[in-house]
Phi, psi and omega in degrees: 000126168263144156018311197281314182339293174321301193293333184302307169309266191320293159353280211311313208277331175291343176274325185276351171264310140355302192270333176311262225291032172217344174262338195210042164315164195280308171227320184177123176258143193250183156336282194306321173322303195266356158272325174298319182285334162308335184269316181288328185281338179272020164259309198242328210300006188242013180259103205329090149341145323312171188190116199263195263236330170297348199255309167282346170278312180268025152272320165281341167309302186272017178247008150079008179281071191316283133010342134293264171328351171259340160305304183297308178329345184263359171265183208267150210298133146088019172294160171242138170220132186280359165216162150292357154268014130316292199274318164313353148279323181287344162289003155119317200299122198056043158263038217250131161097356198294150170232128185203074179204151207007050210114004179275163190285126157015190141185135203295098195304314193297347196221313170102014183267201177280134181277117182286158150279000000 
């Protein structure tokens, strides 16, 4: 794949990962949300899914993205995540506001709306 490919690819994917988390966020995407996931898909976004965490650290290794790489390095050893909204959740993005405390209803970890009963 060459550099426009790359870039094409990536593009596609920070946009459709975009339109996921801002039409159905998990709980509420902020500001700081939406830099991170444009910093993560332009870091990671051409790394085929699934894909585990050795795999995504040295794909931000070759887009230079130190700062990235110390994140993922913070997820926990020998994770896999089968999309990239797998990993943009595990990694924070659009949990902002989540509660998760005492007496609250459930939640659906993957999507975050109240688990009905």
């Amino acid at each position: 794949m060459d550099d426009d490919d790359r870039r094409t690819r990536t593009e596609q994917v920070a946009r459709g990962a975009r339109a996921r988390f801002e039409a159905d966020p998990p709980q509420a995407m902020t500001d700081e949300d939406s830099v991170r996931l444009d910093m993560i898909v332009q870091g990671v976004g051409d790394v085929p899914f699934p894909a585990d965490q050795e795999t995504l650290i040295s794909q931000a290794r070759r887009s230079g993205d130190e700062e990235l790489m110390v994140e993922l390095r913070s997820l926990p050893d020998g994770s896999r995540y089968d999309s990239i909204d797998e990993l943009l959740l595990a990694m924070g993005v659009g949990s902002a506001g989540r509660i998760d405390v005492p007496g609250a209803p459930p939640r659906e970890p993957r999507s975050g709306p109240p688990i009905e009963g």
